[in-house]
Backbone and ligand atoms as CSV (ligand in chain L), in Angstrom:
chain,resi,resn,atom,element,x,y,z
A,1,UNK,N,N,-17.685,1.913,-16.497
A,1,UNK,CA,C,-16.645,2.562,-15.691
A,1,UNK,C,C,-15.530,1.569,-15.364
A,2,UNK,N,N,-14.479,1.980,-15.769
A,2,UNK,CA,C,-13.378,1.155,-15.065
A,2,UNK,C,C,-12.799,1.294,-13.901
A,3,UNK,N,N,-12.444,0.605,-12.993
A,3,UNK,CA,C,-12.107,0.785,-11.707
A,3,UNK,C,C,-11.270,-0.399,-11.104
A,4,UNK,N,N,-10.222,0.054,-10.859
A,4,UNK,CA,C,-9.125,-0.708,-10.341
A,4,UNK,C,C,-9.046,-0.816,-9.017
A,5,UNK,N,N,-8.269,-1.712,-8.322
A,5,UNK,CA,C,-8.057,-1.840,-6.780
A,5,UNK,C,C,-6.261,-1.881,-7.050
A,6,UNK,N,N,-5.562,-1.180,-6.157
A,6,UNK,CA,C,-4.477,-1.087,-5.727
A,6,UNK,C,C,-4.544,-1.502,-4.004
A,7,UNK,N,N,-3.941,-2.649,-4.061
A,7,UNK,CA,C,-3.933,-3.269,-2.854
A,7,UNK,C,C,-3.366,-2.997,-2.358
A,8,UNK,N,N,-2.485,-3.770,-0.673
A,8,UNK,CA,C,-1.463,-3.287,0.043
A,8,UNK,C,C,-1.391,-3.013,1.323
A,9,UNK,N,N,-0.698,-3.088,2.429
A,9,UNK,CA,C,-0.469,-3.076,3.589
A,9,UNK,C,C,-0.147,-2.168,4.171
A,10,UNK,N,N,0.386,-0.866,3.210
A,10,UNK,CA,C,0.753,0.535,3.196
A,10,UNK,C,C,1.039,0.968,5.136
A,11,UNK,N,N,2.139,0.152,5.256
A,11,UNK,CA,C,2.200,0.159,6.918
A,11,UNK,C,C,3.572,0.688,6.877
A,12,UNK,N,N,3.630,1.478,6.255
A,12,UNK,CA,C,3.059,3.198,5.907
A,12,UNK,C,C,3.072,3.062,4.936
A,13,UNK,N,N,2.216,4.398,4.215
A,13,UNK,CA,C,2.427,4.427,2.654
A,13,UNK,C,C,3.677,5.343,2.741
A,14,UNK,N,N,4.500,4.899,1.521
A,14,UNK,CA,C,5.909,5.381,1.257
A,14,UNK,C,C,5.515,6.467,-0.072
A,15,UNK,N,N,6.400,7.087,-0.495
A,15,UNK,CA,C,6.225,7.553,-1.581
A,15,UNK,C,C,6.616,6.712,-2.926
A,16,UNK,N,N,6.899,5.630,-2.951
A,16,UNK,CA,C,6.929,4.568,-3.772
A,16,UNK,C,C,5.413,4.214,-3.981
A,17,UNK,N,N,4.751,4.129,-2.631
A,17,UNK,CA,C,3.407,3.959,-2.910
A,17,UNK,C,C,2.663,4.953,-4.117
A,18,UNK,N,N,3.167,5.793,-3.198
A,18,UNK,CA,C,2.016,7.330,-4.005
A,18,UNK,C,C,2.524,7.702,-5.529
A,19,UNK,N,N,3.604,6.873,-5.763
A,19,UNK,CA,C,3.704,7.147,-7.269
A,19,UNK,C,C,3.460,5.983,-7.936
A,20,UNK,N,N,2.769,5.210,-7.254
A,20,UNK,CA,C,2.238,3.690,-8.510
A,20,UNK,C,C,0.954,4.424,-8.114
A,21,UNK,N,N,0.467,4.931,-6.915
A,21,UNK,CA,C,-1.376,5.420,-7.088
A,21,UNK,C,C,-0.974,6.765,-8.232
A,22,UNK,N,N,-0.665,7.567,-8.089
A,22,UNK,CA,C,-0.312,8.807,-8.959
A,22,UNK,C,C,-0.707,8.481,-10.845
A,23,UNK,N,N,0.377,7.053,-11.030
A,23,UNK,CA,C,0.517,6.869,-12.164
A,23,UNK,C,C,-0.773,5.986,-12.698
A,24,UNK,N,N,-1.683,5.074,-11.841
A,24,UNK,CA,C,-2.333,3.977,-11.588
A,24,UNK,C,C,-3.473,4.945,-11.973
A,25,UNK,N,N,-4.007,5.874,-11.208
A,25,UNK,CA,C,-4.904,6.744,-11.215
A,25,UNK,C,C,-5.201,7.086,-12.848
A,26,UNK,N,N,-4.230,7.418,-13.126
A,26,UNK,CA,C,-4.704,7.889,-14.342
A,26,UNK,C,C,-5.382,6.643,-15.482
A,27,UNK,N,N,-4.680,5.583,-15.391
A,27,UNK,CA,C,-4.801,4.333,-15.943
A,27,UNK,C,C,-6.755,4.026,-16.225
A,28,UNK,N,N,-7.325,4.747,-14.780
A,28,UNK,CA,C,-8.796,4.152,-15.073
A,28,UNK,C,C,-9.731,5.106,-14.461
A,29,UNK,N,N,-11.039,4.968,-14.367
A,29,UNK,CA,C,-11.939,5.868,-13.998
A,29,UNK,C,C,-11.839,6.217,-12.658
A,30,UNK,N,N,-11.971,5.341,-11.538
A,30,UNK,CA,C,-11.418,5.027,-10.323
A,30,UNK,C,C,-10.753,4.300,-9.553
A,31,UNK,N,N,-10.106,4.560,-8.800
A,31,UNK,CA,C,-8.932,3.549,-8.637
A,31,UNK,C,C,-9.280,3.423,-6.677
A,32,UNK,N,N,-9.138,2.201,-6.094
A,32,UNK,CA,C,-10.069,2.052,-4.929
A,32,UNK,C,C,-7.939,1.386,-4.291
A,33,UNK,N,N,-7.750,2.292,-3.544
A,33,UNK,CA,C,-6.858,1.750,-2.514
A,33,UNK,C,C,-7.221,0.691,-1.883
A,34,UNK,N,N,-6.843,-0.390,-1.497
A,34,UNK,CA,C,-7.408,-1.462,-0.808
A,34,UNK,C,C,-6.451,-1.896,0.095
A,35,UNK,N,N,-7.016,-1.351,1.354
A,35,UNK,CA,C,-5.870,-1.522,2.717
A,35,UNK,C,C,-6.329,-2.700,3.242
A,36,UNK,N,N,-5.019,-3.754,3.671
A,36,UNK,CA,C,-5.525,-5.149,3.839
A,36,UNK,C,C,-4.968,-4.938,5.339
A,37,UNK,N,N,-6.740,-5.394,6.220
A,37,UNK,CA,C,-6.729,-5.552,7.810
A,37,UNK,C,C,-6.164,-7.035,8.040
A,38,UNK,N,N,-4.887,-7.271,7.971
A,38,UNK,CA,C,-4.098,-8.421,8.123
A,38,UNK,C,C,-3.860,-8.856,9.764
A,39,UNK,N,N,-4.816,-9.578,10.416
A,39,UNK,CA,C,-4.828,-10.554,11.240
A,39,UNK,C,C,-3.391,-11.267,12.023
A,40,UNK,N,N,-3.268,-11.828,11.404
A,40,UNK,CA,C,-1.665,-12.479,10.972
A,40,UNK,C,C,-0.644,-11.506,12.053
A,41,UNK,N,N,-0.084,-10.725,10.511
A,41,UNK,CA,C,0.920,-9.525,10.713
A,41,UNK,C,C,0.611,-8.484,11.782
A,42,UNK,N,N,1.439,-8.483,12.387
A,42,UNK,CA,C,0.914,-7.285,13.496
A,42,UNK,C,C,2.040,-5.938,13.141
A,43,UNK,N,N,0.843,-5.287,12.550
A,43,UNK,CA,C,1.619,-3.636,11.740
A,43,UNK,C,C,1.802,-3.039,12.684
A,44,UNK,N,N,2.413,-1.704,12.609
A,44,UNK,CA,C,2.580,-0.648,13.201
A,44,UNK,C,C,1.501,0.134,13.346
A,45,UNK,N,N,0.892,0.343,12.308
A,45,UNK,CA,C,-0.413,1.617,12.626
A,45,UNK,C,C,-1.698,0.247,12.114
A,46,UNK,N,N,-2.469,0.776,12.695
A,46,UNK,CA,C,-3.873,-0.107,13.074
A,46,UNK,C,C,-4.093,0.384,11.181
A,47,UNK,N,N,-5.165,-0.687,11.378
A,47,UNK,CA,C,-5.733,-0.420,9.803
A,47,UNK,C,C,-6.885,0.971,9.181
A,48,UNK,N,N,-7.427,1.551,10.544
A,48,UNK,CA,C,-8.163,2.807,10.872
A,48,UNK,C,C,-7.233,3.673,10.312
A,49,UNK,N,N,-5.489,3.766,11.057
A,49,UNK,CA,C,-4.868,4.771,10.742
A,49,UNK,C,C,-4.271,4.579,9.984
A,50,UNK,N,N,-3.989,3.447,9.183
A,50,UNK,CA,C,-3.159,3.017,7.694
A,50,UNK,C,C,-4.384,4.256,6.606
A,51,UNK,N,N,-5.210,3.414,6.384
A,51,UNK,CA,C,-6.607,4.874,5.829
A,51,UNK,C,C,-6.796,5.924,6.025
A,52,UNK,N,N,-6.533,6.442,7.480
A,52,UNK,CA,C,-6.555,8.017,7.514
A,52,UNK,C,C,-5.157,8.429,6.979
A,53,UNK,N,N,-3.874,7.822,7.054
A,53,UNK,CA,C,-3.139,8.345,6.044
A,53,UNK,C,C,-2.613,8.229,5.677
A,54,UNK,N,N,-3.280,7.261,4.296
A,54,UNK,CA,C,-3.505,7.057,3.048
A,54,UNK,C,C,-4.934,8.451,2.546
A,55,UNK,N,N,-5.597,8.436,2.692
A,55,UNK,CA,C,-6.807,9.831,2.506
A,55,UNK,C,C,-5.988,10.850,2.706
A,56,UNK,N,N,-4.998,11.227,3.854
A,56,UNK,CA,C,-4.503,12.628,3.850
A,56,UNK,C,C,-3.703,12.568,2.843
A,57,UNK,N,N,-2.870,11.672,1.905
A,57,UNK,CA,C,-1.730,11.967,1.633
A,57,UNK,C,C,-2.125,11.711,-0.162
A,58,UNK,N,N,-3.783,11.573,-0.043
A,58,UNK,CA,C,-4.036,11.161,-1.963
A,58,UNK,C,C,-4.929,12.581,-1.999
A,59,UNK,N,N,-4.926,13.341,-1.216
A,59,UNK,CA,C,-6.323,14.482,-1.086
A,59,UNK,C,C,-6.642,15.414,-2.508
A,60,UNK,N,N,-5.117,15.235,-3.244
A,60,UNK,CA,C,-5.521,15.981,-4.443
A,60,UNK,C,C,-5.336,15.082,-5.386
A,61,UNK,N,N,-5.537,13.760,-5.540
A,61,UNK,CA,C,-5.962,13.218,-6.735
A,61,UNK,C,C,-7.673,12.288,-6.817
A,62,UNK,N,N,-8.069,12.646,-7.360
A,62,UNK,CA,C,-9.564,13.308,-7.549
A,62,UNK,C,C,-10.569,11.970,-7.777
A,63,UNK,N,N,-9.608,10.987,-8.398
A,63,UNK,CA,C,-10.534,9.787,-8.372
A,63,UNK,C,C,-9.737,8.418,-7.415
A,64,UNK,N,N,-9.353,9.173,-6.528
A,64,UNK,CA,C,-9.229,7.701,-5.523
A,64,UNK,C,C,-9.943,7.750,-4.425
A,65,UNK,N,N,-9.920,6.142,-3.904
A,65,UNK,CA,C,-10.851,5.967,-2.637
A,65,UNK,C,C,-9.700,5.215,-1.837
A,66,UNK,N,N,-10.025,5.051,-1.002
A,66,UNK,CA,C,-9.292,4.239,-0.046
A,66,UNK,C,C,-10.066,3.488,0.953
A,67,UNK,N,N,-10.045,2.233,0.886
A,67,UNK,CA,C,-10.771,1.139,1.925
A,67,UNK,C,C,-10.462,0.140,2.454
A,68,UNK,N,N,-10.821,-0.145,3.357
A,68,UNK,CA,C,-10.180,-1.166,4.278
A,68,UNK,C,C,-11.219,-2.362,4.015
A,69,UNK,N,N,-9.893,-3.769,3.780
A,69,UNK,CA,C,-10.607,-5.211,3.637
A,69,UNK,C,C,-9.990,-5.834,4.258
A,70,UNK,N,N,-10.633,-7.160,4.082
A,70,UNK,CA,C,-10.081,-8.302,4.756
A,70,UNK,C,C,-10.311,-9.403,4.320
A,71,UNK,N,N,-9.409,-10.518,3.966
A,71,UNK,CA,C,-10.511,-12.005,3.609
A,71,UNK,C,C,-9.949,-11.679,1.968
A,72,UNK,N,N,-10.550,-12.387,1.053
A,72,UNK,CA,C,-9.299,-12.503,-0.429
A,72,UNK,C,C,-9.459,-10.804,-0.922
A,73,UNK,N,N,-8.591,-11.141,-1.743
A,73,UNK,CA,C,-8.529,-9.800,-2.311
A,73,UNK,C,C,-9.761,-9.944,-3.892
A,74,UNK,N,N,-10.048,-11.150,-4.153
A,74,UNK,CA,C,-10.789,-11.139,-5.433
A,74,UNK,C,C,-11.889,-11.153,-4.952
A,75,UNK,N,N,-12.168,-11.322,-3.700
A,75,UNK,CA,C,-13.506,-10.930,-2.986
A,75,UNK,C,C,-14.027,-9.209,-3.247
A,76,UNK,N,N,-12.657,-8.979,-2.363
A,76,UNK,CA,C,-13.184,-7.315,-2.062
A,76,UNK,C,C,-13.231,-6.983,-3.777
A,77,UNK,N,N,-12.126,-7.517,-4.507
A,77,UNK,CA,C,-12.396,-6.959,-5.906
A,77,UNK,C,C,-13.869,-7.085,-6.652
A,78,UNK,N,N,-14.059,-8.155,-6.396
A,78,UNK,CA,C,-15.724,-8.223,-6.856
A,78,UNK,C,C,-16.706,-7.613,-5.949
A,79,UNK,N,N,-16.555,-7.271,-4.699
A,79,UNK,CA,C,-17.720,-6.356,-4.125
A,79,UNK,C,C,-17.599,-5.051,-4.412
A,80,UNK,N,N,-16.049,-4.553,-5.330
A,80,UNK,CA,C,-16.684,-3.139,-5.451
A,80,UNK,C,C,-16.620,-3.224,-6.745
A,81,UNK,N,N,-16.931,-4.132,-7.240
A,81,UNK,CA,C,-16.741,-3.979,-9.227
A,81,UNK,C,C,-15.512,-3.735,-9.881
A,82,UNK,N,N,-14.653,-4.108,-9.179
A,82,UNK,CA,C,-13.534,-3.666,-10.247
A,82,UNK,C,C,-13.010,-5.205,-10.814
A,83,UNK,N,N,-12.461,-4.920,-11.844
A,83,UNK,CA,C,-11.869,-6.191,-12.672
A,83,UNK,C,C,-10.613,-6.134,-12.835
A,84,UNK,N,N,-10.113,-4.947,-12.350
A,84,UNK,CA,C,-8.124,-4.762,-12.276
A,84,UNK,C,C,-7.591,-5.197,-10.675
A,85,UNK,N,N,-6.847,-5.287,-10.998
A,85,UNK,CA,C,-5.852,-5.121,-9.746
A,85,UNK,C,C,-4.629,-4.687,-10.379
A,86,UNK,N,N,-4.023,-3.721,-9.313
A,86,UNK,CA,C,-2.632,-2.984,-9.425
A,86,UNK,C,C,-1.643,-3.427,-8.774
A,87,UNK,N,N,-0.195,-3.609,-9.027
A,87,UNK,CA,C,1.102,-4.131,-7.857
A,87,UNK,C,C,1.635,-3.112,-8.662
A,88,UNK,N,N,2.845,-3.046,-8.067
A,88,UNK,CA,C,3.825,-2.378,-8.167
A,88,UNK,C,C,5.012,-3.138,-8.548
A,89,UNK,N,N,5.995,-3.209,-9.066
A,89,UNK,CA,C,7.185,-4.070,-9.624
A,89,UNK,C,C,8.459,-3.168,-8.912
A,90,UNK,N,N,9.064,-3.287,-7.805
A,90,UNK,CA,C,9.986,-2.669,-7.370
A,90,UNK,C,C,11.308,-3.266,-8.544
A,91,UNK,N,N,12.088,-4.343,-8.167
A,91,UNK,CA,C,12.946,-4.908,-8.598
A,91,UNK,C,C,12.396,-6.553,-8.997
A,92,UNK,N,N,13.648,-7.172,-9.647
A,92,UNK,CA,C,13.060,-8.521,-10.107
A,92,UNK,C,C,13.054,-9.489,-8.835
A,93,UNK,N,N,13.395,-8.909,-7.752
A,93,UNK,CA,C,13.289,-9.726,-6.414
A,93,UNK,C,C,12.054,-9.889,-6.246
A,94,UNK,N,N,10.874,-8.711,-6.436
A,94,UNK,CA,C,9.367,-9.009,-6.057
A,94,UNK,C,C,8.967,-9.764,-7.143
A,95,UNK,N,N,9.012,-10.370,-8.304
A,95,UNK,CA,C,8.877,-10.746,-9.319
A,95,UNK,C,C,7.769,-12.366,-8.958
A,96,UNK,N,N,8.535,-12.863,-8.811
A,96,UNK,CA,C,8.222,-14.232,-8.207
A,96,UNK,C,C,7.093,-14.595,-7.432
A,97,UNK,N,N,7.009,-13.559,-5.872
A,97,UNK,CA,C,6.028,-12.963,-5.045
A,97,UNK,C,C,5.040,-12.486,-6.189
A,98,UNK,N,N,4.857,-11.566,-6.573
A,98,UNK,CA,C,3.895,-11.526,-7.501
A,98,UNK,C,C,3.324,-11.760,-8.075
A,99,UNK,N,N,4.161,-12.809,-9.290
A,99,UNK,CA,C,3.707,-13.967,-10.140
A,99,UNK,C,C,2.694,-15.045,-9.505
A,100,UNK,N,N,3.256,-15.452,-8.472
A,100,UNK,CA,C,2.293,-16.556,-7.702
A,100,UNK,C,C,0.620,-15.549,-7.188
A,101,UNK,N,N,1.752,-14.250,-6.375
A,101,UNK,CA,C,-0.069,-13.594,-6.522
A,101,UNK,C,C,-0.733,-14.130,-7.212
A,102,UNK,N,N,-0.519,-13.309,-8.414
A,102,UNK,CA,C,-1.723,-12.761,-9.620
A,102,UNK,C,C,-1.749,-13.976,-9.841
A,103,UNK,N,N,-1.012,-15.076,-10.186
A,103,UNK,CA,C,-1.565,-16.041,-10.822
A,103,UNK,C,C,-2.780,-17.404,-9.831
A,104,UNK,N,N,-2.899,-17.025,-9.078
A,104,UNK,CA,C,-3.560,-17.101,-7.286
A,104,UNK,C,C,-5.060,-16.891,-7.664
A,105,UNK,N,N,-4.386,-15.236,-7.634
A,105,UNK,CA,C,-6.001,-14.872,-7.997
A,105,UNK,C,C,-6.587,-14.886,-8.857
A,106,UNK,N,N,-5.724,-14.880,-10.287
A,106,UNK,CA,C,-6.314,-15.998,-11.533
A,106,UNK,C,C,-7.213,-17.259,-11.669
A,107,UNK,N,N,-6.589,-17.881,-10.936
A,107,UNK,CA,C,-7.274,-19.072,-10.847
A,107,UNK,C,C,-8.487,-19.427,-9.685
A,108,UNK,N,N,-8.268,-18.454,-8.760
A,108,UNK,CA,C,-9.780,-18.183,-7.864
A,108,UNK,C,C,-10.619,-17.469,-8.340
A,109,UNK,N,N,-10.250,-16.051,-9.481
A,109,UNK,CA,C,-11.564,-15.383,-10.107
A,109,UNK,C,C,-10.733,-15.096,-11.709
A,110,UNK,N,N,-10.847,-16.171,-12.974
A,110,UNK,CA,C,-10.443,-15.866,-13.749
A,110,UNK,C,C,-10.856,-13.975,-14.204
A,111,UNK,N,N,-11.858,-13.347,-13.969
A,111,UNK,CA,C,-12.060,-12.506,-14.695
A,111,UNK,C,C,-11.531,-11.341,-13.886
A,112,UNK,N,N,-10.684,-11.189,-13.344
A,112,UNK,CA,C,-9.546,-10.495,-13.023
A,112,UNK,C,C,-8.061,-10.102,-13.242
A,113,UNK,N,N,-7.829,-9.577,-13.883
A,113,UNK,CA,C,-6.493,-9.301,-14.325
A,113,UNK,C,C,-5.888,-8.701,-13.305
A,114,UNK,N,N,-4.364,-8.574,-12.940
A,114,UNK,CA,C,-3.541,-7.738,-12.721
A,114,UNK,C,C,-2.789,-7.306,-13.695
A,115,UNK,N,N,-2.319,-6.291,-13.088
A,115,UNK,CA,C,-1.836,-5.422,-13.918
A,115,UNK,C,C,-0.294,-4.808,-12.956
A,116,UNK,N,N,0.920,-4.864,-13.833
A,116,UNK,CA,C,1.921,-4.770,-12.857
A,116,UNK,C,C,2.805,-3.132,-13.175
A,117,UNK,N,N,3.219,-2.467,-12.164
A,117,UNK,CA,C,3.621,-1.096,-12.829
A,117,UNK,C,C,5.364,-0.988,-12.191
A,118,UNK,N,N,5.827,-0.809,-13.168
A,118,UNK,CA,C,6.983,-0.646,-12.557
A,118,UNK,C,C,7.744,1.008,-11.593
A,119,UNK,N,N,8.078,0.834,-10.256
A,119,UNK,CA,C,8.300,1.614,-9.517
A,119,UNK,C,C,9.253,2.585,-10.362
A,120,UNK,N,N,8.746,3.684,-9.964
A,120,UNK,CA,C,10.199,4.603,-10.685
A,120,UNK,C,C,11.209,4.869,-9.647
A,121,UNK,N,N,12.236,4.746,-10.900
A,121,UNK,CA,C,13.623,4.019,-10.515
A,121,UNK,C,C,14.126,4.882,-8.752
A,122,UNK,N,N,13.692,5.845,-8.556
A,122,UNK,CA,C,13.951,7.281,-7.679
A,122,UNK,C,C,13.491,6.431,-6.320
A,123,UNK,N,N,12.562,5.027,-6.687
A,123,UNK,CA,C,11.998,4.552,-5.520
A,123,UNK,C,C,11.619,3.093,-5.407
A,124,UNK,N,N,12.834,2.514,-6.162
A,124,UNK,CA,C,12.894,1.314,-6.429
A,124,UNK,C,C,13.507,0.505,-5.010
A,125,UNK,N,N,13.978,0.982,-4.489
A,125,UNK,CA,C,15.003,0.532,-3.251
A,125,UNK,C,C,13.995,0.439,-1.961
A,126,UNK,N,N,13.072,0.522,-1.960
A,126,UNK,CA,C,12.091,1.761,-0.933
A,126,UNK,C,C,10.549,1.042,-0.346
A,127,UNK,N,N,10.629,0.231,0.559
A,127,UNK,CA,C,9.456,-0.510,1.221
A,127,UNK,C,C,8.688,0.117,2.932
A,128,UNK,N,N,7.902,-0.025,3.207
A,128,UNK,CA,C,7.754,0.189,4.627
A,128,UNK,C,C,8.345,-0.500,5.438
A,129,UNK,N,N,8.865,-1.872,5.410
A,129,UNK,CA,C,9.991,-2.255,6.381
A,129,UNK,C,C,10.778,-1.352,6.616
A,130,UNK,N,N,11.296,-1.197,5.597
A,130,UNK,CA,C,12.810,-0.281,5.946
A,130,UNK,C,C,12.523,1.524,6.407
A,131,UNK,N,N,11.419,1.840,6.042
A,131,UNK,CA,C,11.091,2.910,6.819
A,131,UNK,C,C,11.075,2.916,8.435
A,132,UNK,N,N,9.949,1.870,8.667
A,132,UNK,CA,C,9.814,1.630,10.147
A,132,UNK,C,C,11.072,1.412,10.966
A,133,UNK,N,N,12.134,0.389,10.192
A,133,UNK,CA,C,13.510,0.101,10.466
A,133,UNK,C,C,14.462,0.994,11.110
A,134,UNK,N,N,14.260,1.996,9.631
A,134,UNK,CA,C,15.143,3.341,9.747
A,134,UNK,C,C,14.909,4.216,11.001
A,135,UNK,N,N,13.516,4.434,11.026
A,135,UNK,CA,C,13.085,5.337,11.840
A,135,UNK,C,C,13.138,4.629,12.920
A,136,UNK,N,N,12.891,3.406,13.732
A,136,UNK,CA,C,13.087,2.897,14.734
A,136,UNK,C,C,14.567,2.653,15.165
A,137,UNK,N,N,15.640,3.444,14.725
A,137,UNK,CA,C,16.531,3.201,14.870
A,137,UNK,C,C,17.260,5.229,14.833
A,138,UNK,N,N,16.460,5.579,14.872
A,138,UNK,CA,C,16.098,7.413,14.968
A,138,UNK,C,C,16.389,7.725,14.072
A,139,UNK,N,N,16.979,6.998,12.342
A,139,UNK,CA,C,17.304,7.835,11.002
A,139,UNK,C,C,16.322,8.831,10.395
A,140,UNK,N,N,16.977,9.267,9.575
A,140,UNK,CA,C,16.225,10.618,8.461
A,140,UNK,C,C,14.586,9.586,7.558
A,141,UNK,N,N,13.963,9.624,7.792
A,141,UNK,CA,C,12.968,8.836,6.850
A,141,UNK,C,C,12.265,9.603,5.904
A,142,UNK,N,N,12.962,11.631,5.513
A,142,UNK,CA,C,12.007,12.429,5.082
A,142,UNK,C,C,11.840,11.776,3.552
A,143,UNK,N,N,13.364,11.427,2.805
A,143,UNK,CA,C,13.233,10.944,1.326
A,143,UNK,C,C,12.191,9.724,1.531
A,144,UNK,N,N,11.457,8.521,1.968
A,144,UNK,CA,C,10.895,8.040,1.956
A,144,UNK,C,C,9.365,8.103,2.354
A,145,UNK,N,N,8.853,9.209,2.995
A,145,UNK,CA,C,7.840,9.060,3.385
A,145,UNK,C,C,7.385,11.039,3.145
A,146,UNK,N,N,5.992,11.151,3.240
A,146,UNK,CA,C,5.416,12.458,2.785
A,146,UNK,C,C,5.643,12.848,4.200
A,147,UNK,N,N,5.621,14.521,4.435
A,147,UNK,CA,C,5.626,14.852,5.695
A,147,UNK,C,C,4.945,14.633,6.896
A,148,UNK,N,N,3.786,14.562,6.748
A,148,UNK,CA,C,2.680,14.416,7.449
A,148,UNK,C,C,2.579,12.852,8.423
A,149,UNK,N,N,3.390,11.847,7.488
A,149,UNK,CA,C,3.710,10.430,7.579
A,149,UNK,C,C,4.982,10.129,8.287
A,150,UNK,N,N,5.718,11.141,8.355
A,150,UNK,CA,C,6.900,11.598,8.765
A,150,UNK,C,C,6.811,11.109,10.386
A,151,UNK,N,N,6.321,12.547,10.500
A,151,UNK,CA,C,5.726,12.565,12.088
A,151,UNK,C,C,5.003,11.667,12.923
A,152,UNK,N,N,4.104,10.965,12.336
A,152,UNK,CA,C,2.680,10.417,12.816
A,152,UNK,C,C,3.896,8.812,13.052
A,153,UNK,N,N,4.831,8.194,12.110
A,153,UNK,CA,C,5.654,7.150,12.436
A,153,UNK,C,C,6.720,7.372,13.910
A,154,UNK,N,N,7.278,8.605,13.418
A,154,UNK,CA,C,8.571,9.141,14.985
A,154,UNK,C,C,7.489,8.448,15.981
A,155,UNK,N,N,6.272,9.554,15.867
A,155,UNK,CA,C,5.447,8.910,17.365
A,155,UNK,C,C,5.232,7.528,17.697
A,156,UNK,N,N,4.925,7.020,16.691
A,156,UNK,CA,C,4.668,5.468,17.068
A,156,UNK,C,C,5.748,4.802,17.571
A,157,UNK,N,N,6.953,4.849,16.946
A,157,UNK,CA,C,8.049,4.126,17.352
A,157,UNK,C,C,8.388,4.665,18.551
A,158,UNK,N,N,8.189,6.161,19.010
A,158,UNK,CA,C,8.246,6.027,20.438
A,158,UNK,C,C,7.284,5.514,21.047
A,159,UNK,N,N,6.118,5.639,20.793
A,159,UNK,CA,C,5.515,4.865,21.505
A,159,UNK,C,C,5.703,3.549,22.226
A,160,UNK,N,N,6.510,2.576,20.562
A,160,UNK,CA,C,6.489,1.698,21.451
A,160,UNK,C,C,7.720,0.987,21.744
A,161,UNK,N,N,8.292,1.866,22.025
A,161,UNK,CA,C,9.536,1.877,22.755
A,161,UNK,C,C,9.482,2.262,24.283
A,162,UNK,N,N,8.325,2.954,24.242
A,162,UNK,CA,C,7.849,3.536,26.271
A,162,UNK,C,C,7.317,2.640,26.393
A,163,UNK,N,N,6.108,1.638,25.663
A,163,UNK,CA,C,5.452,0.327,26.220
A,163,UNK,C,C,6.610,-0.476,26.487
A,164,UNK,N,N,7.488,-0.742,25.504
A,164,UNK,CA,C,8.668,-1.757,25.824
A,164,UNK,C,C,9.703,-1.752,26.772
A,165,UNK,N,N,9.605,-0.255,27.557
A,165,UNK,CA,C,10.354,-0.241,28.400
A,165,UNK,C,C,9.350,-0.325,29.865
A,166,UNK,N,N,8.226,-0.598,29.718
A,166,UNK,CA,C,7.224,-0.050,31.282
A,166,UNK,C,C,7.430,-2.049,31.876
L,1,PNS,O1,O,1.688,-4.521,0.680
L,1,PNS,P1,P,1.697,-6.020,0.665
L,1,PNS,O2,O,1.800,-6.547,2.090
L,1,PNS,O3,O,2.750,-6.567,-0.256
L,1,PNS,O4,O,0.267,-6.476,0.072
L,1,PNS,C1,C,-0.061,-7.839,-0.007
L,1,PNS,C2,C,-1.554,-8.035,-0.347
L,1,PNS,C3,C,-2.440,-7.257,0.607
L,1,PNS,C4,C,-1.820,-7.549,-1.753
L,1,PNS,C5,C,-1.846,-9.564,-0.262
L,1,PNS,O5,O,-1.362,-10.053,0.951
L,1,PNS,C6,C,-3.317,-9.907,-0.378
L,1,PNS,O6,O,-3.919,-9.746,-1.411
L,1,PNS,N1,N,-3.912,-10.392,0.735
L,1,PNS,C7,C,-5.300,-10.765,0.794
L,1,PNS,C8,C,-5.451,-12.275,0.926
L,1,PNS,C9,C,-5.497,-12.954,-0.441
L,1,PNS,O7,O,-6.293,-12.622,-1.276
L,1,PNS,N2,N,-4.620,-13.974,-0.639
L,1,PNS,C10,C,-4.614,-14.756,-1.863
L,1,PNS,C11,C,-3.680,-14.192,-2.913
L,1,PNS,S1,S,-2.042,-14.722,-2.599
């Protein structure tokens, strides 16, 4: 069985996301979302709700999973068997960032490949910074994000905009 990991911070998943899983999916038997519980970075949605939606928003494609890690990524790749890893290639700006990735995790677990997909062009421009950005600033975020993802962000950013004001 082949089985890939598509990594990522998906703080939110964008629809840039859902069309490298869309296209990725098909690529292998199963394809394992791998939401990284990043310590460090302090996201917007907890890593509980990065997964719940990521699950609501893959519900009809039939061989993905979605899970939450932490600690290397060639770790989690070897605890669930997969030997791929997936990125996404927005523009040649991520290029570099990437390169050092994969070549990272090359040299910590040679028997891992990545594998790089290029964003379609409709969503090349298009990260969760600039969602959170947009929307924290009250813009339209519907072209960037699925509906459901829509909503569940408005709230947060008010949210914490009432903590920031108490
Ligand atoms: O969506 P992102 O933030 O660009 O995803 C980055 C991610 C999660 C793929 C990367 O930060 C990662 O793999 N982190 C796990 C730690 C790790 O393995 N680091 C060594 C490789 S540089």
């Amino acid at each position: 069985m082949k089985r890939a990991i598509y990594p990522g911070s998906f703080d939110p998943v964008t629809f840039g996301h859902l069309d490298v899983i869309r296209r990725s999916s098909k690529m292998c038997d199963e394809l394992i979302v791998g939401v990284l519980n990043n310590n460090s970075k302090t996201p917007l949605f907890n890593v509980q709700n990065r997964v719940k939606m990521l699950e609501d928003v893959i519900q009809d494609i039939p061989n993905v999973k979605v899970i939450a890690f932490d600690g290397l990524l060639v770790d989690f790749a070897k605890k669930m068997n997969a030997n791929v890893i997936i990125r996404g290639l927005r523009a040649v700006t991520d290029f570099e960032y990437e390169l050092q990735m994969s070549q990272t995790n090359r040299v910590l677990d040679s028997e891992i490949e990545t594998i790089f997909l290029c964003t379609t062009l409709e969503y090349s421009y298009l990260n969760s910074s600039t969602v959170k950005e947009v929307a924290f600033h009250g813009g339209d975020i519907s072209k960037f994000v699925p509906e459901e993802i829509k909503s569940l962000v408005y709230q947060k950013v008010e949210e914490l905009k009432e903590n920031s004001n108490e």
